[in-house]
C-alpha positions as CSV (number, residue, x, y, z in Angstrom):
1,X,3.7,-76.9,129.5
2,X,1.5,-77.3,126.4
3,X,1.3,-75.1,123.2
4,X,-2.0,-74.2,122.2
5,X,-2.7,-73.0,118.6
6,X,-3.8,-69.3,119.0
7,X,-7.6,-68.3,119.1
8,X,-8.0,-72.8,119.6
9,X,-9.8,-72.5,123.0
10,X,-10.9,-70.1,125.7
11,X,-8.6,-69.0,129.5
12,X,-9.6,-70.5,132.6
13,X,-11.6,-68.1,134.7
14,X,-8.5,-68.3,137.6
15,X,-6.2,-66.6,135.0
16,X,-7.6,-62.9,134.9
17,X,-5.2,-61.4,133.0
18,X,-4.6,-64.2,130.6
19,X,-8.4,-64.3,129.9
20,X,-8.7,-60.6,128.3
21,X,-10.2,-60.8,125.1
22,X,-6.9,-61.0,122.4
23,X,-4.1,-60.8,125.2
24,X,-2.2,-63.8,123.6
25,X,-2.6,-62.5,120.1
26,X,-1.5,-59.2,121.6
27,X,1.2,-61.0,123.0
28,X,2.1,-62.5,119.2
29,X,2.0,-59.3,117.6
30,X,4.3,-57.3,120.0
31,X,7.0,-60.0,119.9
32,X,10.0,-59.0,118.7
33,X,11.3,-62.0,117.5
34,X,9.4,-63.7,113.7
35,X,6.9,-66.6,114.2
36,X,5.1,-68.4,111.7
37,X,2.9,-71.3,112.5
38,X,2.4,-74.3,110.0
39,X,0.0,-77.5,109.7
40,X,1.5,-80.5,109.5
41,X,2.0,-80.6,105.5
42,X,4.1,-77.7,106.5
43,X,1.2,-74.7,104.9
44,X,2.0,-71.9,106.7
45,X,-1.6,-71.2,109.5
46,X,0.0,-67.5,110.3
47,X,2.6,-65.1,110.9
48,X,3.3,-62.4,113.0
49,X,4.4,-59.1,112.0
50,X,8.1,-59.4,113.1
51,X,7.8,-62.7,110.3
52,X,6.4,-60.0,107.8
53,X,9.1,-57.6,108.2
54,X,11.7,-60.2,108.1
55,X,10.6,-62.0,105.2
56,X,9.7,-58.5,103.2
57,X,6.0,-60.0,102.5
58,X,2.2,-59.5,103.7
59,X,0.6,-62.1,106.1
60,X,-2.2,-62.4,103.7
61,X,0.2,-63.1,101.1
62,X,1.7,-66.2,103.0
63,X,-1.2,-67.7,104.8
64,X,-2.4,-71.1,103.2
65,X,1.5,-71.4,101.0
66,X,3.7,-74.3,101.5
67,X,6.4,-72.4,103.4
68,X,9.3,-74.9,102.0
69,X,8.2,-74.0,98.3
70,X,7.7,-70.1,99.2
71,X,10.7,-69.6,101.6
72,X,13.5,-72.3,101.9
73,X,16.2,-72.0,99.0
74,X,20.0,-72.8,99.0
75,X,22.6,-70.5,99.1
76,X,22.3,-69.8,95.3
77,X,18.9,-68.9,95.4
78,X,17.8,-72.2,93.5
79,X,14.9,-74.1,94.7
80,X,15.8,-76.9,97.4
81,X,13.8,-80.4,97.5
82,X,11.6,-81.2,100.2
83,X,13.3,-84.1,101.8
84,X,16.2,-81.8,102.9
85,X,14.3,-79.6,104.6
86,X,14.5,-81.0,108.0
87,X,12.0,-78.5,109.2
88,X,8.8,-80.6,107.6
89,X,10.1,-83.5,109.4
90,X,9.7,-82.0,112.4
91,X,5.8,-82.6,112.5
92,X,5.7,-86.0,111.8
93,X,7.9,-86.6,114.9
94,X,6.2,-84.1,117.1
95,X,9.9,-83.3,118.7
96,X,11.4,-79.9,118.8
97,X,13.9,-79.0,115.8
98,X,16.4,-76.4,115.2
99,X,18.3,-75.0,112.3
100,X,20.8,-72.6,111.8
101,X,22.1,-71.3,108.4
102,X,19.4,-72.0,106.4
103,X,18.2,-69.4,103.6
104,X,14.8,-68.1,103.2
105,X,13.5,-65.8,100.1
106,X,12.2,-62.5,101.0
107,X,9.5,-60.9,98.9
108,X,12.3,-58.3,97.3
109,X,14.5,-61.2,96.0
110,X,17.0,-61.3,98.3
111,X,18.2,-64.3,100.7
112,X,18.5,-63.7,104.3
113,X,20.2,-66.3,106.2
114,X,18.0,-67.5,109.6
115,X,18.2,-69.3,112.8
116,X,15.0,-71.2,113.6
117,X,13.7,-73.4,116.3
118,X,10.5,-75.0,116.1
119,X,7.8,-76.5,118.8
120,X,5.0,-79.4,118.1
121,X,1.5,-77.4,118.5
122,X,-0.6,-80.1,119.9
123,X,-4.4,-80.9,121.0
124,X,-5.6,-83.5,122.7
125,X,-2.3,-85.6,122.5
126,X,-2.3,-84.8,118.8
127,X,0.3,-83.2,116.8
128,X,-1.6,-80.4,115.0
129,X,1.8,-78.2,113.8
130,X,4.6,-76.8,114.5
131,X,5.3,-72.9,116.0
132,X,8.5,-71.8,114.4
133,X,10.8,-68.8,115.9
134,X,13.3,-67.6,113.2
135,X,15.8,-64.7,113.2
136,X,17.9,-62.7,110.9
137,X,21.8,-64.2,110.9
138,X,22.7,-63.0,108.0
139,X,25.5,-60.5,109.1
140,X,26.4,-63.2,111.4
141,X,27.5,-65.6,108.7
142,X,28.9,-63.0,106.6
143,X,30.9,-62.5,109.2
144,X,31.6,-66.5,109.6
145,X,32.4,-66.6,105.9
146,X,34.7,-63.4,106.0
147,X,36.6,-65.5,108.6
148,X,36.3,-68.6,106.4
149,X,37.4,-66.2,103.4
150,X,40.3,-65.0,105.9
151,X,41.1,-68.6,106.9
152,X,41.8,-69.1,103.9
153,X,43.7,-66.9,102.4
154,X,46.1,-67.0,105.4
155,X,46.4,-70.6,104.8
156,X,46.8,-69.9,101.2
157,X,50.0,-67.3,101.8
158,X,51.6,-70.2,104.3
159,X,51.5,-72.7,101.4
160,X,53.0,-70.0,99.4
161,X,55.6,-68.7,101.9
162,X,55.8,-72.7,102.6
163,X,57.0,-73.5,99.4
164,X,59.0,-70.6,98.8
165,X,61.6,-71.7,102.0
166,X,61.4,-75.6,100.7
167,X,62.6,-74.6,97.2
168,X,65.1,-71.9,99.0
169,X,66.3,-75.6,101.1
170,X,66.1,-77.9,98.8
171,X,68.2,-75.7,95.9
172,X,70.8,-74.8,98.6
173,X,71.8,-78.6,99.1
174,X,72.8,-78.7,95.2
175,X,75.7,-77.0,93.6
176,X,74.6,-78.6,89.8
177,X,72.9,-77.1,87.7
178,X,70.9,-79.7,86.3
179,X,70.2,-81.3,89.5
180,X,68.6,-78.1,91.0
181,X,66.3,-77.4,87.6
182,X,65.2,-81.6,88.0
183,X,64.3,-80.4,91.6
184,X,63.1,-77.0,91.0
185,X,60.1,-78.7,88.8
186,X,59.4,-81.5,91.3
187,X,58.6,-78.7,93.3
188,X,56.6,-76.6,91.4
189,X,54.4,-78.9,89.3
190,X,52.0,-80.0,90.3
191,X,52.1,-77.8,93.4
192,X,51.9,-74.2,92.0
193,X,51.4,-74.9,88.0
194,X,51.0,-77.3,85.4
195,X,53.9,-77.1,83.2
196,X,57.3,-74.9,84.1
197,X,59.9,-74.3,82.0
198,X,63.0,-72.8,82.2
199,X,65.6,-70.8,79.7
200,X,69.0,-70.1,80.5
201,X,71.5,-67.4,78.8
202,X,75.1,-68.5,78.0
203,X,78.4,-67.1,77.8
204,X,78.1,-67.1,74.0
205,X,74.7,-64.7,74.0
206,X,72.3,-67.3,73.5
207,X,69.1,-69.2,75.4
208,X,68.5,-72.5,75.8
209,X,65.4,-73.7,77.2
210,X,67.0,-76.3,79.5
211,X,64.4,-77.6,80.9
212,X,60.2,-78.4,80.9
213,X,58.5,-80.4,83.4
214,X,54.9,-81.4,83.0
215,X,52.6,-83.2,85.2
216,X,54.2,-86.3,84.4
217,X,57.8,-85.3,85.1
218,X,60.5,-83.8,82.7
219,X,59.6,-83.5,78.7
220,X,62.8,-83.5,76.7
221,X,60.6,-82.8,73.6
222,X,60.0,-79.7,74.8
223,X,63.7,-78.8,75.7
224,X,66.4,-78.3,74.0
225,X,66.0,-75.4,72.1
226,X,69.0,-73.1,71.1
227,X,68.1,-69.5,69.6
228,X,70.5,-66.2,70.0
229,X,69.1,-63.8,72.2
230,X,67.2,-61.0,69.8
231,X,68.8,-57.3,69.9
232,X,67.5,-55.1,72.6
233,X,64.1,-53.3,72.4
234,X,60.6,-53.2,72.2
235,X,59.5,-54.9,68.8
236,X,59.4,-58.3,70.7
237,X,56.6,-58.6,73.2
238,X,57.7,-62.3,73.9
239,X,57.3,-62.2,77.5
240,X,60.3,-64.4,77.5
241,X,62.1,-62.0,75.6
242,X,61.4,-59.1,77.5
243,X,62.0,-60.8,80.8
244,X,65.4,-61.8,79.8
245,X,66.3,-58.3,78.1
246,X,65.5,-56.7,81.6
247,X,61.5,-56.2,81.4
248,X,59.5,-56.5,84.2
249,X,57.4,-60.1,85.1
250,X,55.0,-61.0,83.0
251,X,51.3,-62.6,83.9
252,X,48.9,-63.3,81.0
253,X,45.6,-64.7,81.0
254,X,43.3,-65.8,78.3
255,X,41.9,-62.2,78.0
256,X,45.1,-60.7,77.0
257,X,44.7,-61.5,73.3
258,X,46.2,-58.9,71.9
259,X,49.4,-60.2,73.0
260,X,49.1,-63.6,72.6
261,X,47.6,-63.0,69.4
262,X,50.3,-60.9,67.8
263,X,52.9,-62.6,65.7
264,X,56.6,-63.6,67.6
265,X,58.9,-61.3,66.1
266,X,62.0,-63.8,66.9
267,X,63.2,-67.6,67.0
268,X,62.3,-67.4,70.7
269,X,59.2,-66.4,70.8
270,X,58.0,-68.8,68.4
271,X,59.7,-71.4,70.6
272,X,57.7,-69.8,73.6
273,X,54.3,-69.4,71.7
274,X,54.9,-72.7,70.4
275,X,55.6,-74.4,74.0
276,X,52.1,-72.3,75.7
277,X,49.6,-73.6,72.5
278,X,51.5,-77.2,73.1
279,X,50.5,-77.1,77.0
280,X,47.6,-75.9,76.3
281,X,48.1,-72.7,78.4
282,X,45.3,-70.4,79.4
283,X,47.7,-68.5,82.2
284,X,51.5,-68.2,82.4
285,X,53.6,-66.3,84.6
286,X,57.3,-65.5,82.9
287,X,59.8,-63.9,85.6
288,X,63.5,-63.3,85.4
289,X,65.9,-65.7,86.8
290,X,68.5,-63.5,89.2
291,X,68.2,-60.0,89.4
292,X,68.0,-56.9,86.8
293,X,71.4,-56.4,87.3
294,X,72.3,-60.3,86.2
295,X,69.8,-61.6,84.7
296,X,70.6,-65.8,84.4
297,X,67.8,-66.6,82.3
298,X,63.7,-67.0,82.1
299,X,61.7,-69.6,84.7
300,X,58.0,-69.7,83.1
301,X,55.0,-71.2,85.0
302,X,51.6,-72.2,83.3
303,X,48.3,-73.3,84.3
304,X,45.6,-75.7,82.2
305,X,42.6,-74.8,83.8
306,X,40.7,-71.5,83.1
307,X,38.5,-71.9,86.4
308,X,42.3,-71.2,88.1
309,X,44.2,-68.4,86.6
310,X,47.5,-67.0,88.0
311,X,46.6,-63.5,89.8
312,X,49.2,-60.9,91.1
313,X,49.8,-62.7,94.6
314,X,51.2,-65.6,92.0
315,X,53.1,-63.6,90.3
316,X,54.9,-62.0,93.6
317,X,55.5,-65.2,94.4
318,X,57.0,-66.7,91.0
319,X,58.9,-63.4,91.2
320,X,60.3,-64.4,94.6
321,X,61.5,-68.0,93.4
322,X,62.6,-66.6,90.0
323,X,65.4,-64.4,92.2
324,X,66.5,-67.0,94.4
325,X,66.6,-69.7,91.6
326,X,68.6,-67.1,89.5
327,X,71.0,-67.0,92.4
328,X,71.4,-71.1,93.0
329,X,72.2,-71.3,89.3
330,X,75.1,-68.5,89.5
331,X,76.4,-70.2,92.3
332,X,76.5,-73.3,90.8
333,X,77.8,-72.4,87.4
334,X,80.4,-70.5,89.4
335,X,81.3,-73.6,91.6
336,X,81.2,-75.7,88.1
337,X,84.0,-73.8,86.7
338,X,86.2,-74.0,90.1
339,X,85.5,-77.5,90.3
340,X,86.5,-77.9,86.7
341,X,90.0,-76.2,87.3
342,X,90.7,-77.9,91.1
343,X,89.9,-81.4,88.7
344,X,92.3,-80.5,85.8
345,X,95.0,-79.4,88.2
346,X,94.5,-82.4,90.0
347,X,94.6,-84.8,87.0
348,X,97.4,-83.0,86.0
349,X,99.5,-83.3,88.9
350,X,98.9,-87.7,88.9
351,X,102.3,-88.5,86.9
352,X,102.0,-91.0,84.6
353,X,102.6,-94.8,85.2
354,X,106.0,-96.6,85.0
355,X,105.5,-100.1,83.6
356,X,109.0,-101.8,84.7
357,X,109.4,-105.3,83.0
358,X,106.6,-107.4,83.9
359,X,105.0,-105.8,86.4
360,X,101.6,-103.9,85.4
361,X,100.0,-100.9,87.3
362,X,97.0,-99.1,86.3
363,X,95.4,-95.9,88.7
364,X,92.2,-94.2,88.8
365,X,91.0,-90.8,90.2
366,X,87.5,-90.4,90.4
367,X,86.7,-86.7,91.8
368,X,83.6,-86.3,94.4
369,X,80.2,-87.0,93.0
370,X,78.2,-83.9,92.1
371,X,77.7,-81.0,94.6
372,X,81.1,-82.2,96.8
373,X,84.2,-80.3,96.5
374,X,87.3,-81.3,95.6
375,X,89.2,-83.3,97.9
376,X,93.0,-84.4,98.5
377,X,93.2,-87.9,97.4
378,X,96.4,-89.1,95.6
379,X,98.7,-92.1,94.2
380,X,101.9,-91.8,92.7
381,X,104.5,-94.7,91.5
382,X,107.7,-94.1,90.3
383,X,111.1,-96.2,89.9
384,X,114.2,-94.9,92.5
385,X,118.0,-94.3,91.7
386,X,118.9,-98.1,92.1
387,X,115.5,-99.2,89.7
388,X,113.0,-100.4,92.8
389,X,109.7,-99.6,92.2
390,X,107.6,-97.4,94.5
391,X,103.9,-97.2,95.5
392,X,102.3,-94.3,96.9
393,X,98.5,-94.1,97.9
394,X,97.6,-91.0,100.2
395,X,94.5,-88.5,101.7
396,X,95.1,-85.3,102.5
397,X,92.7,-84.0,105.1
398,X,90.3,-81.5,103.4
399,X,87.8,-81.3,100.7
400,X,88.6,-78.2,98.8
401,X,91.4,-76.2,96.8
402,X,93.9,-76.2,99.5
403,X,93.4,-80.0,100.2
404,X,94.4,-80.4,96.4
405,X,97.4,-78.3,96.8
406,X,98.3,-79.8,99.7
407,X,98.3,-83.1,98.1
408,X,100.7,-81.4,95.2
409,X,103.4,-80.4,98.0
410,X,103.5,-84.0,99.6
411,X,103.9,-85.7,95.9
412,X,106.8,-83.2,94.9
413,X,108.8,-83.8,98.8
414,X,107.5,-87.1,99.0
415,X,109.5,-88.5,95.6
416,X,112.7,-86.1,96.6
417,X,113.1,-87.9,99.8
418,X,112.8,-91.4,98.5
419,X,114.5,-90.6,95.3
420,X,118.1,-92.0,96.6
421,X,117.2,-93.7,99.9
422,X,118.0,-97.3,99.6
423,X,116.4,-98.3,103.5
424,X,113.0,-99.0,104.5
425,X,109.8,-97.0,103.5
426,X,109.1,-95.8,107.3
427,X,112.1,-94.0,107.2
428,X,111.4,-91.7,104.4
429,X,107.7,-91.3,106.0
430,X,109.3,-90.0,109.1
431,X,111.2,-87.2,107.4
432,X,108.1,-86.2,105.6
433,X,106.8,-86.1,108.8
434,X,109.5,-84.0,110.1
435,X,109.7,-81.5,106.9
436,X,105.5,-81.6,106.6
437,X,105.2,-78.6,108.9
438,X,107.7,-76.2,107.4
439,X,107.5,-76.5,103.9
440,X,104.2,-77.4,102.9
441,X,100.6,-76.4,104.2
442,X,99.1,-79.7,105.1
443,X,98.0,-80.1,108.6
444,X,97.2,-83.5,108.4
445,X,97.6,-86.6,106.2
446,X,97.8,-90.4,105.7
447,X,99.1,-92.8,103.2
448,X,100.9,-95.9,102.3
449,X,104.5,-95.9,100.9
450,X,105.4,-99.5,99.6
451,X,108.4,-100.7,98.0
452,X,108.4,-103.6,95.5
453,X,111.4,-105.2,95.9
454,X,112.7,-108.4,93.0
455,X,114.1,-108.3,89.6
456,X,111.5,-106.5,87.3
457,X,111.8,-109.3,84.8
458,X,111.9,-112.4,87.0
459,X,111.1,-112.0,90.6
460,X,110.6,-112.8,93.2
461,X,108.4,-110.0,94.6
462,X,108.6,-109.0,98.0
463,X,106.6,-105.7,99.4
464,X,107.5,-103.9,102.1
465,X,105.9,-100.6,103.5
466,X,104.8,-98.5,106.0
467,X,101.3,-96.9,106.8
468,X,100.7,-93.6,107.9
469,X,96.9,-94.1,109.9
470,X,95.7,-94.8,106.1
471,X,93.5,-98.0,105.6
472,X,95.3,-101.5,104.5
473,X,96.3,-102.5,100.8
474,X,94.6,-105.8,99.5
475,X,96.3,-108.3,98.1
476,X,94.7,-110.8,95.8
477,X,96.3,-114.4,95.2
478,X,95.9,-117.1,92.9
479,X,93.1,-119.5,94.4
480,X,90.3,-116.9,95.3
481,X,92.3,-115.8,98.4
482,X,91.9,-112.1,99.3
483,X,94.3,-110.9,102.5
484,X,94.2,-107.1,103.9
485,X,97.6,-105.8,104.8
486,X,97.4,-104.4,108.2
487,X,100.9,-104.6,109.3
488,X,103.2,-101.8,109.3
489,X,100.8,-99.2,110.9
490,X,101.9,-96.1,112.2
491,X,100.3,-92.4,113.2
492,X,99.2,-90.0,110.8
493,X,101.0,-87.3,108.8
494,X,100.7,-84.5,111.4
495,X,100.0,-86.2,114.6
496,X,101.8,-85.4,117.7
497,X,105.3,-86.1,117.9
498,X,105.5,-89.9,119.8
499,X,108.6,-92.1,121.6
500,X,111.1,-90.5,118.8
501,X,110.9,-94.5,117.8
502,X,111.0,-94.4,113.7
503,X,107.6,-96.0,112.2
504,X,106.6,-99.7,112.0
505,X,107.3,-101.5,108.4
506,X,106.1,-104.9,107.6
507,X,107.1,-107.7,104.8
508,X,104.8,-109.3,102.7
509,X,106.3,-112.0,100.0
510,X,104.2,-111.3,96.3
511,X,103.3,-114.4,94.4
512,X,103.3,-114.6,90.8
513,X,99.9,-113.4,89.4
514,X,98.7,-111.7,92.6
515,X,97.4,-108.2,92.6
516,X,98.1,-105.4,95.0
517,X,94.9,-103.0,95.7
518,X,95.9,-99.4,97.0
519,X,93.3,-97.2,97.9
520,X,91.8,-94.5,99.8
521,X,88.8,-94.2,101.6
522,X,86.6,-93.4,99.7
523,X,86.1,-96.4,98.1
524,X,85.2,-98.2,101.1
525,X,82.7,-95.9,103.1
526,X,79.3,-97.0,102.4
527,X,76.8,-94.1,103.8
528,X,75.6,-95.1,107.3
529,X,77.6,-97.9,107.9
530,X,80.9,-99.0,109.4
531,X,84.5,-99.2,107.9
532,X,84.3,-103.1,108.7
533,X,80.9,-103.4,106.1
534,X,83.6,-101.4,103.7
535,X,86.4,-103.0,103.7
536,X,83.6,-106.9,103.4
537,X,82.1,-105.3,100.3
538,X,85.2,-104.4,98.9
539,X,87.4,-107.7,99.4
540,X,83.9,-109.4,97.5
541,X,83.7,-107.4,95.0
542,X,88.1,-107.5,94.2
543,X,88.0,-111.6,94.5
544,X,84.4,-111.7,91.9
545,X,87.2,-109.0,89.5
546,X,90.6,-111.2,89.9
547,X,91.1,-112.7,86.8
548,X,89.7,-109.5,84.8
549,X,92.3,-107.0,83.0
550,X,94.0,-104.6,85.4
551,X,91.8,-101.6,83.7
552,X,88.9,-103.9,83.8
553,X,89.0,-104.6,87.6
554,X,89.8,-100.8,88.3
555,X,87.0,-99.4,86.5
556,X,84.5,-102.0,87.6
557,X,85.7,-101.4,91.6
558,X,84.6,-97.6,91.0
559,X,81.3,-98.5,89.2
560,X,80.6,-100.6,92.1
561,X,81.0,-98.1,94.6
562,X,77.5,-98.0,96.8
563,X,75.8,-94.9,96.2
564,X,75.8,-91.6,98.8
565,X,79.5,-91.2,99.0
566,X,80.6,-87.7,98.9
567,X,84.7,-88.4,99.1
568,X,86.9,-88.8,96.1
569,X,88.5,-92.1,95.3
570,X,92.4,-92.9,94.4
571,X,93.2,-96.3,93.5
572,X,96.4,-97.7,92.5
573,X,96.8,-101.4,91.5
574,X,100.1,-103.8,91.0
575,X,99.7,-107.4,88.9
576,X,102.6,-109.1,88.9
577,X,102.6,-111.3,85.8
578,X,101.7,-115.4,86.6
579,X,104.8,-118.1,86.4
């Protein structure tokens, strides 16, 4: 069917009711829905009067205007050019178009948002215009940007609840302080703020800002900052201060003035104005780390960018993190000072070193790396009744106080049995065995018990022990040779009761300047790898170490350690002294 510009030509006689005098622009003028007809330069030919109520503006007014110029504007209101209005195209193709979401100016001022679809007016095979039906959506997309607006926010409050549960994680796999402040900022900058700093209260009444992380990482010229905490009281509005003496969180913007403007009353505050004109700050959110009740210190966020101030969602939030933060940092200063007595006890409880004649021993005890607990790793070397000289290198199972007192039972029975037994070391095993249950607490254990047999002075050397499940010593020899003892194994301290047979010992001659490795496992567990990969890395790393100083070798074996390992380490070495 072909469009006809209205009033362009006169009804075929067949067509009665068609061929009344004004039926179609009767027809126009009752429709309910707005159209406005345009030439092809897009000047606007007429309008019916659904088009005048919707556009708020007289037909009179409109006919002979470019319609883009008078109508079409973007969503600010600003004017629009003319090649992206895809409705004055639309001629020039002679094609039907549609738009939706474009905004037209109403005669009052005000935008209304329309859906429009628009037909080629043609005569004789020539494109002569376009007709152009348009209606009112602007509710509609309202609506669609309340939805967008809702969207939005709900993806906004998953990002925050997101990052809330990752720092709640990723702080619970720590028990250090400074590791979970170094982590703490990874996660907040750039994520939340632009800077973050944090002040923590000690013992001693004071604060220390212990940390400040920027958008390149952590900024120690910004840290270390030591003041005593002011008196109690109002004179201070430091938001630090009043957050650490029990106030509320605090959110400023660049329009509270009068605060920011006002002179800090103590040493901290001029540290914290200090840090927020450093930064640059035009918003900052200060919030308490812990609760009111125990109060750890101050965690202070800060954003750059005026266009993106903090707003009171942020600062429930912050508040959130602030609590659970305060609580990591409890925990760990209260594992810190557990760890610090399970170590000295420890330490304390590794006798010192007999040095008989010519023989040479030298032991290390390196507790779990950071955020392990203590475990129940031990050595001990001591001289019997008749003068031999014994070797003791043992694990208790366990990683925590009652491993380490475990390991202080077995030392204390373990040198009163052997004390004045003159036979072999897997007979004195077996009555630990035996005693283990009833007078100690240690369910389970292994270790090696040697005995270095030859004049202390002049030799020869012979070793002999027994091995309770616990992994081989190493002996190194003059030429580069490196030889695992794995003779003389038995079951563990603890296992089931066997044959009643008494425990395998082996013999192993000691040459003149060789060196005997005991050690626990720790040393040889490399993070997802086998015992075999261990036990390679460790013969290499021994043999490259031969020749260096006993102390040398021992502290290089534990600076070589591959990274990950979350056991302690005993070692015990013997160097027998070269011909």
């Amino acid at each position: 069917m072909q469009n006809t510009v209205p009033g362009a030509g006169a009804e075929e006689p067949s067509r009665p009711a068609a061929a009344a005098p004004g039926f179609w622009r009767q027809v126009v003028e009752q429709l309910s829905t707005a159209l406005m007809v345009i030439d092809r330069a897009g000047r606007i030919l007429a309008v019916n009067p659904a088009a005048e109520r919707l556009l708020g503006r007289a037909a009179a007014a409109m006919r002979g205007k470019d319609a883009h110029e008078l109508l079409h504007r973007d969503t600010d209101g600003g004017a629009l050019l003319r090649e992206q209005c895809p409705l004055l195209h639309a001629p020039a193709a002679g094609a039907t178009a549609r738009g939706e979401g474009d905004n037209y100016l109403r005669g009052d001022g005000r935008l209304v948002t329309i859906s429009w679809s628009a037909s080629p007016l043609t005569i004789d095979g020539s494109c002569r215009g376009m007709a152009v039906l348009f209606t009112d959506i602007t509710g509609d997309h309202s609506a669609g940007r309340e939805r967008a607006a809702y969207t939005s926010a709900l993806e906004d409050l998953t990002e925050r609840l997101t990052l809330v549960a990752e720092i709640t994680d990723v702080l619970g796999q720590t028990l250090e302080t400074d590791d979970a402040l170094a982590r703490l900022g990874r996660l907040l900058v750039p994520r939340l703020a632009d800077w973050a700093a944090v002040d923590l209260r000690t013992g001693s009444g004071e604060v220390h800002r212990v940390a400040v992380t920027g958008p390149v990482g952590r900024e120690a010229g910004l840290e270390g900052g030591r003041e005593r905490l002011p008196e109690m009281g109002t004179a201070d509005r430091s938001p630090v201060v009043q957050v650490l003496t029990g106030g509320d969180p605090v959110l400023q913007n660049e329009r509270d003035e009068a605060e920011t403007a006002a002179p800090p009353v103590s040493p901290l505050a001029a540290v914290h104005s200090h840090f927020l004109r450093t930064v640059h700050a035009t918003s900052a959110i200060t919030v308490p780390l812990g609760s009111k009740q125990q109060i750890t210190g101050a965690l202070t966020l800060v954003r750059t960018d005026p266009a993106h101030p903090f707003d009171a969602e942020d600062l429930g939030v912050v508040s959130d993190i602030g609590r659970r933060v305060g609580l990591v940092i409890d925990n760990a200063r209260r594992f810190g000072r557990q760890r610090a007595v399970a170590e000295a006890m420890q330490h304390n409880l590794l006798a010192p070193l007999p040095q008989p004649g010519r023989l040479r021993l030298a032991a290390r005890y390196q507790p779990a790396p950071a955020g392990s607990q203590v475990g129940g790793d031990w050595y001990d070397a001591f001289e019997l009744k008749d003068g031999t000289l014994m070797l003791v290198i043992g694990d208790v199972v366990g990683h925590d106080l009652t491993a380490a007192a475990g390991m202080a039972q077995l030392h204390g029975i373990l040198r009163a049995l052997a004390w004045d037994h003159t036979g072999l070391p897997g007979a004195v095993v077996d009555r630990l065995d035996d005693a283990m249950p009833a007078i100690t607490t240690v369910p389970m254990a292994t270790l090696v018990l040697a005995r270095v047999e030859g004049h202390p002075h002049a030799g020869p050397w012979t070793l002999r022990w027994t091995s309770a499940g616990h992994p081989p010593p190493l002996l190194l020899t003059p030429g580069g040779h490196a030889q695992y003892l794995e003779a003389g194994q038995g079951l563990v301290l603890g296992a089931p009761v066997g044959t009643g047979e008494g425990r395998p010992n082996a013999t192993q001659p000691l040459p003149q300047g060789s060196t005997l490795l005991l050690y626990t496992d720790g040393l040889i567990e490399i993070p997802g790898s086998d015992l075999g990969t261990g036990l390679d890395r460790l013969r290499r790393h021994a043999l490259a170490l031969a020749h260096a100083p006993l102390d040398t070798l021992c502290d290089q074996l534990l600076a070589r350690m591959p990274p990950g390992s979350t056991d302690d380490v005993a070692l015990l070495a013997l160097r027998l002294p070269a011909p």
